[in-house]
Every structure is written in structure tokens, then in C-alpha cells.
Backbone as CSV, one residue per row, in Angstrom:
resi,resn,N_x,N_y,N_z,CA_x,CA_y,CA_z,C_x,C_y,C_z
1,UNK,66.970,50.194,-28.262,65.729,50.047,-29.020,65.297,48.598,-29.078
2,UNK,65.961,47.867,-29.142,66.048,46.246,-29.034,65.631,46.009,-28.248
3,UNK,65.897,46.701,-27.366,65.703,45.923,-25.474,64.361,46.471,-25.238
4,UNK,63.973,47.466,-25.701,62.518,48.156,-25.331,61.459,47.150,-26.360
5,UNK,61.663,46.807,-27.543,60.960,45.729,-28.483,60.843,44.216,-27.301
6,UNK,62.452,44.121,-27.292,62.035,42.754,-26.528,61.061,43.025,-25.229
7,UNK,61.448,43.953,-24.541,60.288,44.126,-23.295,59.075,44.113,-23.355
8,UNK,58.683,45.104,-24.835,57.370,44.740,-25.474,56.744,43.461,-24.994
9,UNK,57.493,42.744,-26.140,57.545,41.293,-26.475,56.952,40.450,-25.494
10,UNK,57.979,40.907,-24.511,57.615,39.966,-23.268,56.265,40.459,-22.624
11,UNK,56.397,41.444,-22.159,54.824,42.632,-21.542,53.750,41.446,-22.473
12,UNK,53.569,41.986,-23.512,52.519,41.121,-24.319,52.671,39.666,-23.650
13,UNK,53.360,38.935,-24.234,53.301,38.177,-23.545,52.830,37.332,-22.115
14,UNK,53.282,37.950,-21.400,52.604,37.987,-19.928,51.013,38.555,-19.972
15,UNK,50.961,39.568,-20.668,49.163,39.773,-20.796,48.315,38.692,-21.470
16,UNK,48.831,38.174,-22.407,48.523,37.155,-22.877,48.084,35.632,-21.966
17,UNK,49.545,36.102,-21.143,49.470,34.407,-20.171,47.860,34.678,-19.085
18,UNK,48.342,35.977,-18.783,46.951,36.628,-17.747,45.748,36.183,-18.262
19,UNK,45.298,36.697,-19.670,44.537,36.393,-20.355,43.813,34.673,-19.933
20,UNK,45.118,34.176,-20.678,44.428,33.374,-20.525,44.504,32.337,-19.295
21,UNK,45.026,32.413,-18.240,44.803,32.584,-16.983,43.380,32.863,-15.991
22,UNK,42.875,33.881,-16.609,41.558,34.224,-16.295,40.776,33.915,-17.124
23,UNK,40.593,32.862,-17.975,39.736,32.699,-18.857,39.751,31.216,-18.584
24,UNK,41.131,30.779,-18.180,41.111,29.461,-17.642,40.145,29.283,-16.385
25,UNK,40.569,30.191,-15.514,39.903,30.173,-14.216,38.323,29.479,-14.388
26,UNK,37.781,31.218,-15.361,36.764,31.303,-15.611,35.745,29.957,-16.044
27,UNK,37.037,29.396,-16.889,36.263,27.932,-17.422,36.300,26.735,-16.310
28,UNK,37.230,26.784,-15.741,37.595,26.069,-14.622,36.020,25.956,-13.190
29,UNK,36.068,27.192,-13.270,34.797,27.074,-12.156,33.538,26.975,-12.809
30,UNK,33.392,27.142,-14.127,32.384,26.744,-14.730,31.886,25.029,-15.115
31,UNK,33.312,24.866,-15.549,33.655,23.173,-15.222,33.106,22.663,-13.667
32,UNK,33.654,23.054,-12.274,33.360,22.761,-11.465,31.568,22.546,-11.217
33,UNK,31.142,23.603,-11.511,30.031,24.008,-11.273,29.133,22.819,-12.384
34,UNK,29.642,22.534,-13.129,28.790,21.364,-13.948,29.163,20.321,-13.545
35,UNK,30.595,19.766,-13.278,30.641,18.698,-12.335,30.076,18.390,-11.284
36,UNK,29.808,19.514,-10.121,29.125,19.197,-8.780,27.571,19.072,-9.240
37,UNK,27.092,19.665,-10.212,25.787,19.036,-11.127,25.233,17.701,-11.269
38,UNK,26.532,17.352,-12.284,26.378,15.870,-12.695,26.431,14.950,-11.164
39,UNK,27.618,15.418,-10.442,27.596,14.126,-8.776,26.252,14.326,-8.173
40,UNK,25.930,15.473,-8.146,23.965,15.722,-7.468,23.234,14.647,-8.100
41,UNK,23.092,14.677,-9.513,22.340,13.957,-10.438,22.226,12.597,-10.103
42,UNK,24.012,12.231,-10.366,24.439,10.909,-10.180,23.841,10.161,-8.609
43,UNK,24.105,11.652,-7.764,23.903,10.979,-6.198,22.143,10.939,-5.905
44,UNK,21.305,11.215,-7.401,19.839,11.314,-7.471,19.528,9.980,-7.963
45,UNK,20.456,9.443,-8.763,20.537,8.489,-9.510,20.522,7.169,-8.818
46,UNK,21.344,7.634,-7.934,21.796,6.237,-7.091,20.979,5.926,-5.757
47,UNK,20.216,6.960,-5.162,19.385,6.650,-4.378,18.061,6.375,-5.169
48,UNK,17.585,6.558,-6.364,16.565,6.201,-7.040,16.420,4.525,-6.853
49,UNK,18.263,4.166,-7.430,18.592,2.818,-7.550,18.204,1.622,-6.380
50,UNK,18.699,2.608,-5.712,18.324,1.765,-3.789,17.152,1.392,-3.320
51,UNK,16.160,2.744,-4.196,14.726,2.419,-4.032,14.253,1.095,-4.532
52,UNK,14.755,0.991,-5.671,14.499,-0.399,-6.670,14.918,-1.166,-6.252
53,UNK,15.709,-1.771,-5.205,16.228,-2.395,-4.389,15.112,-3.540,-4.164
54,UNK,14.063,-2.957,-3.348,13.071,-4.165,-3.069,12.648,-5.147,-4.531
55,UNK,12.770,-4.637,-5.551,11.971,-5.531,-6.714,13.171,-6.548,-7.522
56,UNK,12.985,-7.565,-7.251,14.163,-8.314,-7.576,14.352,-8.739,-9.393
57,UNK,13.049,-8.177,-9.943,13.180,-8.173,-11.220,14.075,-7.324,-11.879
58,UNK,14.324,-6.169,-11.616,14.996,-5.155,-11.930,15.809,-5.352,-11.410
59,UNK,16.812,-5.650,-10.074,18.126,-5.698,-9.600,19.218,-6.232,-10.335
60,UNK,19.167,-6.540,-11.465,20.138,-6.862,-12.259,20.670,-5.429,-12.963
61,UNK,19.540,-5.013,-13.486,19.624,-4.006,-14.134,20.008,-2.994,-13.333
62,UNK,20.058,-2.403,-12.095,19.803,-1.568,-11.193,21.416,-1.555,-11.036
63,UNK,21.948,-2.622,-10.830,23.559,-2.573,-10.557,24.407,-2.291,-11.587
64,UNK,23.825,-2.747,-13.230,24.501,-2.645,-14.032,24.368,-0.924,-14.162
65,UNK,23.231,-0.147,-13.722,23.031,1.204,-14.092,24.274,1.725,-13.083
66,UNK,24.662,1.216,-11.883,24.767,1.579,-10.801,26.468,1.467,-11.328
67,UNK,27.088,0.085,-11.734,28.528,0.603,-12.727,28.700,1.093,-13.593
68,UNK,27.806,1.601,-14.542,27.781,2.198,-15.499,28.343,4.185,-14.919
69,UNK,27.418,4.386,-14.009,27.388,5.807,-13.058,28.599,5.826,-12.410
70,UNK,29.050,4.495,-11.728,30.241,4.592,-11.258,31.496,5.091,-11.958
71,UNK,31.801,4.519,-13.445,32.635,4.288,-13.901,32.464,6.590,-14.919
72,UNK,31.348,6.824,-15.462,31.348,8.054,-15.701,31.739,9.393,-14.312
73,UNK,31.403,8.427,-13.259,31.592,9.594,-12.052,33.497,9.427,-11.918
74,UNK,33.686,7.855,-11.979,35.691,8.403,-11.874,36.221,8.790,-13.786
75,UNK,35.731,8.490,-14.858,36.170,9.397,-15.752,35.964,10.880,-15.082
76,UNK,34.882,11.467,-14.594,34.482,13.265,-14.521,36.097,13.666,-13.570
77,UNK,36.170,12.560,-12.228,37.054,12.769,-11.129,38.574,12.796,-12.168
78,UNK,39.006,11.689,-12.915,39.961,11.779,-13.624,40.079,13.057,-14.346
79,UNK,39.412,13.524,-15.168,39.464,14.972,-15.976,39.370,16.146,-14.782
80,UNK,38.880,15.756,-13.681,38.817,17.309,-12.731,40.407,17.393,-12.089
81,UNK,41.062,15.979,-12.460,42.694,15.749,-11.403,43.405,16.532,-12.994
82,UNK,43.143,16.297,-14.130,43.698,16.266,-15.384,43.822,18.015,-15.049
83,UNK,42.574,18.664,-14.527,42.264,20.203,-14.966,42.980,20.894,-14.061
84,UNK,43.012,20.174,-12.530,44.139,20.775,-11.761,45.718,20.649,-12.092
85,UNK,45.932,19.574,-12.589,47.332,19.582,-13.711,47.678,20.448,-14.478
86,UNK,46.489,20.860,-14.960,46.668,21.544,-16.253,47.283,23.441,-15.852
87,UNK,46.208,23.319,-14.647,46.114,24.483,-14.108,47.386,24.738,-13.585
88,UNK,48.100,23.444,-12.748,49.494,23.934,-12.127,50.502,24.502,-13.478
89,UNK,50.417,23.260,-14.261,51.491,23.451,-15.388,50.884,25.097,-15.914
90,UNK,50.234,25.421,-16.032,50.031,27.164,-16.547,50.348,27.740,-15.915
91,UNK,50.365,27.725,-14.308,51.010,28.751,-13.355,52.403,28.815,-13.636
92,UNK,53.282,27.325,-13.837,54.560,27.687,-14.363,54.805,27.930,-15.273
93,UNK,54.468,28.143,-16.374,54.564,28.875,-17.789,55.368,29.800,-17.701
94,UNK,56.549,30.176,-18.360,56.846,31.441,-18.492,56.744,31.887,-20.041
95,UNK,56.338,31.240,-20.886,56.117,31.694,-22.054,54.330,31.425,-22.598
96,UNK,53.847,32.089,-22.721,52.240,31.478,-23.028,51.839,31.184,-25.011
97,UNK,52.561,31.052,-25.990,51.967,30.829,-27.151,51.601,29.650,-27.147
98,UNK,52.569,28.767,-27.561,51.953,27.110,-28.200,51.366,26.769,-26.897
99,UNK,51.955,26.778,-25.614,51.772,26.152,-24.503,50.176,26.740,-24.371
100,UNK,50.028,27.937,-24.089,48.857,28.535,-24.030,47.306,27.852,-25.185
101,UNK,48.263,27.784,-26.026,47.213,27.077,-27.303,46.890,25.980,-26.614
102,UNK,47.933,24.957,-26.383,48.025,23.285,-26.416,47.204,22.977,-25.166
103,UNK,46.890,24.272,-23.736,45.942,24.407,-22.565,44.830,24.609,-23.221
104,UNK,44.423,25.515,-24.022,42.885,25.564,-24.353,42.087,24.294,-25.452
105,UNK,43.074,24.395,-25.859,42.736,22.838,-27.123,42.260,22.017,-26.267
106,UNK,42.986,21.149,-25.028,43.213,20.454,-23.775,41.496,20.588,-22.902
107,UNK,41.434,22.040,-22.864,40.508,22.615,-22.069,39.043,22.328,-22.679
108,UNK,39.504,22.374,-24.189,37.993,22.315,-25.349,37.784,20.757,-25.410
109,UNK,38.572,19.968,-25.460,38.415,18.465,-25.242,37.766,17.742,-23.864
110,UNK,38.209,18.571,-23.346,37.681,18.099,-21.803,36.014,18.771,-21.613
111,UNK,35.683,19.690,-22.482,34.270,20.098,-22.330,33.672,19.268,-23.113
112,UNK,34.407,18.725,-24.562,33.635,17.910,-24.833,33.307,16.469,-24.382
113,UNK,34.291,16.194,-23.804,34.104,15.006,-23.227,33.057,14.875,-22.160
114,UNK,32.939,16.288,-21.345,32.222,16.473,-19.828,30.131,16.360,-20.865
115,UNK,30.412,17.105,-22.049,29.224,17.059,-23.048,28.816,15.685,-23.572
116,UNK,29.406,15.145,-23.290,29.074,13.518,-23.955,29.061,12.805,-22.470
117,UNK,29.426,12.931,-21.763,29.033,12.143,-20.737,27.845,12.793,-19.783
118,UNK,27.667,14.283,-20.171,26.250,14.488,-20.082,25.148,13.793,-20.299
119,UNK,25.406,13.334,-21.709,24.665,13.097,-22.628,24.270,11.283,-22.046
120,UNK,25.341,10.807,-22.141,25.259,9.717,-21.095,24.651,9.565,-20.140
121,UNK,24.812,10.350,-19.074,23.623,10.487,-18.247,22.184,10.871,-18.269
122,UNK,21.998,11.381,-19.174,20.723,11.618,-19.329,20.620,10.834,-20.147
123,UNK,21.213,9.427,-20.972,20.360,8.353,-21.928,20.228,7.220,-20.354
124,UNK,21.240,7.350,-19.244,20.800,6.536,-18.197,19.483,7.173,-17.681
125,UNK,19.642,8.329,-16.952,18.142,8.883,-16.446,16.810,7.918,-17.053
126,UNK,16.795,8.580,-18.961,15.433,7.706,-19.029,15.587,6.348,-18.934
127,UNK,16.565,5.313,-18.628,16.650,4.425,-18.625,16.043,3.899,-17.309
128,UNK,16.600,4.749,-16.677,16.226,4.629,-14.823,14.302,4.864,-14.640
129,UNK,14.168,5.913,-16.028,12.511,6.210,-15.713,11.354,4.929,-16.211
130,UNK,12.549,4.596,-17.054,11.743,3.379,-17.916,11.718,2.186,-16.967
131,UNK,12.800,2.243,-16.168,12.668,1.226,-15.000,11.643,1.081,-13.888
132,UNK,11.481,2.416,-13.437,10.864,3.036,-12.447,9.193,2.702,-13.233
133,UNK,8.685,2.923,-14.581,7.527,2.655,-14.657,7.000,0.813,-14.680
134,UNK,8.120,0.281,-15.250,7.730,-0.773,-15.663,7.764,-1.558,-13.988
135,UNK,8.738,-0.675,-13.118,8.131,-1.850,-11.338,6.940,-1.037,-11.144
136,UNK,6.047,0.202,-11.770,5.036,0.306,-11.211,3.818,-0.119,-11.943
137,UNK,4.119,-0.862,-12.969,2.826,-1.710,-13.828,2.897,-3.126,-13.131
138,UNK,4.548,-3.296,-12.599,4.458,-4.696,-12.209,3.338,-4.521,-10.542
139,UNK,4.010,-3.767,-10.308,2.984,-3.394,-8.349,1.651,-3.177,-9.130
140,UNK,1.054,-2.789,-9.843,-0.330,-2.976,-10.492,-0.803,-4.232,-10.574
141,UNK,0.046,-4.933,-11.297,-0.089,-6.335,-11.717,-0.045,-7.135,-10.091
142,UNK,0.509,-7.055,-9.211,0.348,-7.466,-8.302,-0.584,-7.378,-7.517
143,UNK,-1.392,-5.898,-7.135,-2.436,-5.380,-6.619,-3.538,-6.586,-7.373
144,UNK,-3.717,-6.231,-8.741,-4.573,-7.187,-8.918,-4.575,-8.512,-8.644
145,UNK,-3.803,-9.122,-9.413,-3.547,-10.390,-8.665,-4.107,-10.840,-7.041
146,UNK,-3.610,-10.037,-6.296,-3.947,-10.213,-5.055,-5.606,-10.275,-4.850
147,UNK,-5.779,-9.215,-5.535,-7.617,-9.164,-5.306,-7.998,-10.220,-6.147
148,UNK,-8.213,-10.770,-6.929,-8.331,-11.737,-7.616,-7.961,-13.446,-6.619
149,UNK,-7.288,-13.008,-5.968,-6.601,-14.263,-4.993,-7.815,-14.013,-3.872
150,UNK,-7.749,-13.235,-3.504,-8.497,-12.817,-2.378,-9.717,-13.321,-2.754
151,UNK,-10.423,-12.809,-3.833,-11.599,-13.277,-4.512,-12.049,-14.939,-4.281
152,UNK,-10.896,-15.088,-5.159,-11.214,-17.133,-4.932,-11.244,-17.545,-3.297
153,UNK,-10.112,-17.282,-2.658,-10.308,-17.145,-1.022,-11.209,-17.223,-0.582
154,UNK,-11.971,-15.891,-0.837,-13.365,-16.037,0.060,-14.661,-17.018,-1.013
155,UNK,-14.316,-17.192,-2.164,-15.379,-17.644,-2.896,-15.212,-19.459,-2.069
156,UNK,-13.760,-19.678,-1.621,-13.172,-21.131,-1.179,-13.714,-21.547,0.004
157,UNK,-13.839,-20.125,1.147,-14.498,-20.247,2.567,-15.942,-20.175,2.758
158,UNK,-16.593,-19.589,1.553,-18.211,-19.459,1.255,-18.581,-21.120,0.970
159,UNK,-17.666,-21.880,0.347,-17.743,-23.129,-0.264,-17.484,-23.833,0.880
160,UNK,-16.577,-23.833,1.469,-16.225,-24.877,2.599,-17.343,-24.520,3.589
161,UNK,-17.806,-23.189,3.839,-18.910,-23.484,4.847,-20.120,-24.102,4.269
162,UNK,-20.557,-23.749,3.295,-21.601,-25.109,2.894,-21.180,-26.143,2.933
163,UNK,-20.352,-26.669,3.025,-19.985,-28.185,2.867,-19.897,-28.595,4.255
164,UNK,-19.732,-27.508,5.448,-19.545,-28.373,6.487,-21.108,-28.367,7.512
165,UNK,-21.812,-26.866,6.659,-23.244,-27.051,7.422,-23.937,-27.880,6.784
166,UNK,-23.496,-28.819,5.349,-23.824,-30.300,4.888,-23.655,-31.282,5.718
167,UNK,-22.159,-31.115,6.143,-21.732,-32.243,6.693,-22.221,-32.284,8.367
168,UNK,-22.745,-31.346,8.479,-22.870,-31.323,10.196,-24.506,-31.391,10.005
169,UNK,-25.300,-30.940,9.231,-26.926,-31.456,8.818,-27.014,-33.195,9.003
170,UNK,-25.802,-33.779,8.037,-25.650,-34.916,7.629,-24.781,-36.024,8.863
171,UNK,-24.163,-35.033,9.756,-23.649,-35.946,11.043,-22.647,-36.411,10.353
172,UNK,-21.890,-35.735,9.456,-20.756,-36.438,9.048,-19.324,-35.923,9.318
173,UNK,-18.512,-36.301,9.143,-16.848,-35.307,9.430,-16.662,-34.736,8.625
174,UNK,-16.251,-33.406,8.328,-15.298,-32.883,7.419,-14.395,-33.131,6.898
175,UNK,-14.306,-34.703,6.185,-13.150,-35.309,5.867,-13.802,-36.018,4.356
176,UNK,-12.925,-35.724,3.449,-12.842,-36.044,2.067,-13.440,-37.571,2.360
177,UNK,-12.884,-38.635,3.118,-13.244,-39.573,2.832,-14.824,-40.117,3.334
178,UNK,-14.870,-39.173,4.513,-16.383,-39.266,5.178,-17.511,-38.973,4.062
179,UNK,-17.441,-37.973,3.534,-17.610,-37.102,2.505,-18.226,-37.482,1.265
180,UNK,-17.408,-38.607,0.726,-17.433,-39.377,-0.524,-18.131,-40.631,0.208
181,UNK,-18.090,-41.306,1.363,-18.780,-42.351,1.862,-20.085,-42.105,1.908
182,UNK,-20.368,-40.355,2.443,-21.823,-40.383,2.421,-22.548,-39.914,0.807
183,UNK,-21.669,-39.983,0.348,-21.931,-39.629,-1.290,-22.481,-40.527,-1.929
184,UNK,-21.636,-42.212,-1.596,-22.364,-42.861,-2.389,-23.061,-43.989,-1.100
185,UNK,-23.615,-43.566,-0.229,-24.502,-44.411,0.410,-25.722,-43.254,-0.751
186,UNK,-25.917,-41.820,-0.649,-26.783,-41.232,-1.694,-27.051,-41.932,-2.462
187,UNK,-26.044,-42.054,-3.333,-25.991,-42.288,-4.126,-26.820,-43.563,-4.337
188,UNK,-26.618,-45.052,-3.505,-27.056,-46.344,-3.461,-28.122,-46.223,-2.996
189,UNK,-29.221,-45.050,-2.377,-30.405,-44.905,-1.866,-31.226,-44.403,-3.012
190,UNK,-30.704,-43.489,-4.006,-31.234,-43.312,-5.244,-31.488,-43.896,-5.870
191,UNK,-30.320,-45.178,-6.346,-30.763,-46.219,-7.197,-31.564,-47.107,-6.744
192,UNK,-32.020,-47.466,-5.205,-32.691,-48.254,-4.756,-34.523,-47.547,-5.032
193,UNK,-34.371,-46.142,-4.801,-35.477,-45.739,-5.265,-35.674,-46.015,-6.456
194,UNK,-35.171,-45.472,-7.735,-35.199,-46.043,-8.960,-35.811,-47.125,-9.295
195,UNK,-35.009,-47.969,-8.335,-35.646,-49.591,-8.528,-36.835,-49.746,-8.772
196,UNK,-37.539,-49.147,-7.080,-38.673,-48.799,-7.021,-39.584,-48.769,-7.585
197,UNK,-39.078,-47.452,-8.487,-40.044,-46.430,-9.197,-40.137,-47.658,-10.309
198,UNK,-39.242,-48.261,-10.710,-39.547,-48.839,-11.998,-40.124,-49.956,-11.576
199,UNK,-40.223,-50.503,-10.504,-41.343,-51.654,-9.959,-42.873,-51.304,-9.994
200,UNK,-42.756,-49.843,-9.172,-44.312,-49.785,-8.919,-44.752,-49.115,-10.786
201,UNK,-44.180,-49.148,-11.186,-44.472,-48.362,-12.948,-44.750,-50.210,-13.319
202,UNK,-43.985,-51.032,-13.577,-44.293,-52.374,-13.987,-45.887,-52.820,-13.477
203,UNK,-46.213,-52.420,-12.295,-47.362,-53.024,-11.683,-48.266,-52.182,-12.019
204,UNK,-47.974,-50.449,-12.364,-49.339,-50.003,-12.379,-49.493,-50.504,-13.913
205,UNK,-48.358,-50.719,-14.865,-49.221,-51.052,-16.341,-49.894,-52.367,-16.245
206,UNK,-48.862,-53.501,-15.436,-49.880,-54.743,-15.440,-51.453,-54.277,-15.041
207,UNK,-51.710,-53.502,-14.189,-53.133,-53.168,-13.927,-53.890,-52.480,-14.847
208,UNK,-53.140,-51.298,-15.196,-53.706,-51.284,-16.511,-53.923,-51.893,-17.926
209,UNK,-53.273,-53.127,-17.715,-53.627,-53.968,-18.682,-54.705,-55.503,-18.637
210,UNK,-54.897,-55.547,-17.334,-56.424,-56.066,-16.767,-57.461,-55.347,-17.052
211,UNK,-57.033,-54.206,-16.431,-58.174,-53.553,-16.463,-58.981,-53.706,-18.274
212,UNK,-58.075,-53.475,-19.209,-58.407,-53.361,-20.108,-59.185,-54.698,-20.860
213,UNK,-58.446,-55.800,-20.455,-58.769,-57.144,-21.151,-60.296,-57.551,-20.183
214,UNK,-60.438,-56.780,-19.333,-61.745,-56.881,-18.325,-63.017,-56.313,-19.214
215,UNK,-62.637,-55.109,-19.946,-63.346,-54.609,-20.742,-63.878,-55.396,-22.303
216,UNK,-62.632,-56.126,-22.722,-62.641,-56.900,-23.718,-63.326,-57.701,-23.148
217,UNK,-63.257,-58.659,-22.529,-64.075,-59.830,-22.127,-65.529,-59.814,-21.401
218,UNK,-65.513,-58.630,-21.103,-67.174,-58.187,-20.573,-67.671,-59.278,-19.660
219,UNK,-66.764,-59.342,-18.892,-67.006,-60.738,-17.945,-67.649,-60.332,-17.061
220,UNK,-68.555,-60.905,-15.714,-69.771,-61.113,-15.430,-69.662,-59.958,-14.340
221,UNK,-70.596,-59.264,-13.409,-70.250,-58.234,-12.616,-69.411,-59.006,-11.721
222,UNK,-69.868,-60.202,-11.246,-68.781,-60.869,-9.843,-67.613,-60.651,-9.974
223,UNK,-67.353,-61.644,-10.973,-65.963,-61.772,-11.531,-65.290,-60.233,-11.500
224,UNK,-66.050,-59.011,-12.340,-65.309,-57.344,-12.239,-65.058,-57.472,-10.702
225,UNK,-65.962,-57.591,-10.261,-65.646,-57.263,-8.957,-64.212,-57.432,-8.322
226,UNK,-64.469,-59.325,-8.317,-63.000,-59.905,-7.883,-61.814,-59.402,-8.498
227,UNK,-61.703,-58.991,-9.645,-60.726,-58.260,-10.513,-60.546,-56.943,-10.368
228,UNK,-61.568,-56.354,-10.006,-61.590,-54.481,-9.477,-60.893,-54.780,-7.988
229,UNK,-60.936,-55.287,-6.888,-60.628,-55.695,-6.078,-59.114,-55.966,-5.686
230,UNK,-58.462,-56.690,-6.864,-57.274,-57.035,-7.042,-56.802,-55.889,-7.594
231,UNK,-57.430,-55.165,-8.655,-56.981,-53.795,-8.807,-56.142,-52.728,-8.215
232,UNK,-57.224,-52.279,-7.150,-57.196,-51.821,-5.950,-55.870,-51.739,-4.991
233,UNK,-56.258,-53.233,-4.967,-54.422,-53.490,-4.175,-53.833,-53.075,-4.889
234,UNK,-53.496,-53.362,-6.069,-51.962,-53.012,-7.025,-52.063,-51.411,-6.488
235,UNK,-53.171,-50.703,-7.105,-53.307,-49.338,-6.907,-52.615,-48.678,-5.777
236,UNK,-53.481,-49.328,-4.500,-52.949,-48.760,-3.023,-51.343,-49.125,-3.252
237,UNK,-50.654,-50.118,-3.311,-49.296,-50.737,-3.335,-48.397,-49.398,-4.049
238,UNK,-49.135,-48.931,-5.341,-48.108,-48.241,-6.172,-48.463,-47.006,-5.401
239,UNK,-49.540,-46.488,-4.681,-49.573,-44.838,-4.230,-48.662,-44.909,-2.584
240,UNK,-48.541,-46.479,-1.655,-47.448,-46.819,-0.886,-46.468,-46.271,-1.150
């Protein structure tokens, strides 16, 4: 009667180990199946990274994302070597209670851990998206820029060709110093006019101020004459 209890005993037992045997499995390829997930992700992750490659603003950041991924992809590899351990040591089991417990406890830790480094990856993801927008405001910022460059460019070659169908009107070189030489010979031809102007202005008031004292003095027609006469000249001189 003993021996049929203990056989019990054991029978249970062994259904038990089965149990959880196939429940291990079960979790086991479910594990797998979220691991080869996360390396897809990771291996989405890392060619994203490569892309960012060209923008040297971000390449700091890009590598630090890039050990960060590294170092969660050999924790996942460490816990998948941990789960095949785990798995051998259950095949040799010949008793399944505590041992059986101390595998699933084992088994529930390792999901949570695989759950937090989920979680990890997806606080990198938006990190990677936040990256990904801010090089495409910077390529904005550049686009413009450029047109804006471009802008002055041609506003620079619109300018230089007036200056040289000046300088070629003017028989001069296209040279800063030619340039400024014929600037202020202008320049010294202006003030010489000036001069001028303020000469023949001196002479037309002296005439107009004969003229006037001619009137005051009501002097004889001859005399107007000789004085209208002298007039005259000044006159012709200032319309010269």
C-alpha cells in the first residue's frame, strides 16, 4: 500500500515536471518570438542611425544611441543563454516542487526584465524620432539659407555688371584702385564746376547790382548805354 502511495507520489510528480515543462516551452518560444522582435527593431534602429551618419550635429548622439542598443541587445543575448540554462537544468530534474517553483519565479523575472527593456527601447525609438525631426528642420534651415545665399549672389553679379559696363563706358579697369581714381578725378571735376557756378552767381549779382545803381542815378542815355553794354558781357559770360 506504501509502495502504490509512493508511486502515486512520484506519477504526480512527473506530471507536474511535464506540466511544467510544457509551459516552459510554451513561454520559452514566446520569449523567443519577442526577442527576434526587439533584434528587428534594434536592427531598424541601427540602420536609422547610419542614415544620420551624414549630419555631424547629431553623430554624437547617434553613437551614444548606438551603445546604449548595443549594451540592451547583449543583456536580451545574456538572459536568452540564462533561459537555455535554465531549460537544460529542468530537463535534469528529477524532482519538480521547489526546483520547479525556483524555474518559474526565474522565468517571471526574466519577462520582467525583457518588459523593461522593452520599455527602453521604445523611450530610445522616440529619442531616435526626435532626432530624425530636428536633422529635418536643420535641412530646412539649410535649404533656406542657401536660397537666401543664392539671392545675394545674384543680387552681387547684377552689381558687378553695372560696375563694369561703368567701368568699360568710363575706359577704366575693373580694379578697386582704378575705380576710386576715377572717383575722385569726379569728384575734383564737380568741385571745379562748383567753383564755377559760384563765380558766374558772383558776377551775375555784381550785374545786378549796376544795373540797379544805373536806375538810382538816372544817368544820361550814353553813359546806360556804355553800362548796358558791359552788362551784356557779364550776361553772355554767365549763360557761357
Amino acid at each position: 500500500m506504501s509502495e502504490e502511495q509512493d508511486k502515486d507520489k512520484l506519477l504526480e510528480i512527473v506530471r507536474r515536471q511535464h506540466d511544467v515543462l510544457v509551459k516552459m516551452k510554451s513561454d520559452r518560444a514566446e520569449m523567443e518570438s519577442e526577442l527576434k522582435k526587439l533584434k528587428d527593431e534594434n536592427m531598424e534602429l541601427l540602420i536609422e542611425k547610419e542614415e544620420m551618419k551624414g549630419d555631424t550635429h547629431w553623430r554624437d548622439e547617434s553613437l551614444s544611441l548606438r551603445d546604449e542598443l548595443n549594451v540592451v541587445a547583449s543583456e536580451l543575448d545574456k538572459y536568452q543563454k540564462q533561459n537555455l540554462v535554465l531549460r537544460r537544468e529542468n530537463d535534469s530534474l528529477r524532482s519538480g516542487g521547489e526546483e520547479a517553483a525556483t524555474l518559474k519565479t526565474t522565468n517571471e523575472g526574466l519577462k520582467k526584465k525583457i518588459s523593461e527593456y522593452e520599455s527602453r527601447i521604445l523611450a530610445l525609438v522616440k529619442v531616435v524620432e526626435q532626432c530624425k525631426n530636428k536633422v529635418n528642420l536643420s535641412s530646412e534651415q539649410c535649404m533656406r539659407l542657401k536660397v537666401d545665399i543664392d539671392e545675394e549672389r545674384l543680387k552681387r553679379e547684377t552689381f558687378m555688371t553695372k560696375v563694369k559696363e561703368a567701368c568699360d563706358k568710363n575706359k577704366i579697369a575693373v580694379e578697386p584702385e582704378s575705380i576710386a581714381l576715377k572717383m575722385n578725378e569726379m569728384k575734383m571735376e564737380v568741385q571745379r564746376a562748383n567753383i564755377l557756378v559760384e563765380e558766374y552767381k558772383s558776377r551775375y549779382n555784381r550785374a545786378v547790382e549796376r544795373m540797379a545803381d544805373m536806375e538810382n542815378q538816372k544817368i544820361t542815355n550814353q553813359s546806360s548805354g556804355e553800362h548796358f553794354e558791359m552788362i551784356e558781357d557779364d550776361a553772355e559770360n554767365v549763360i557761357e
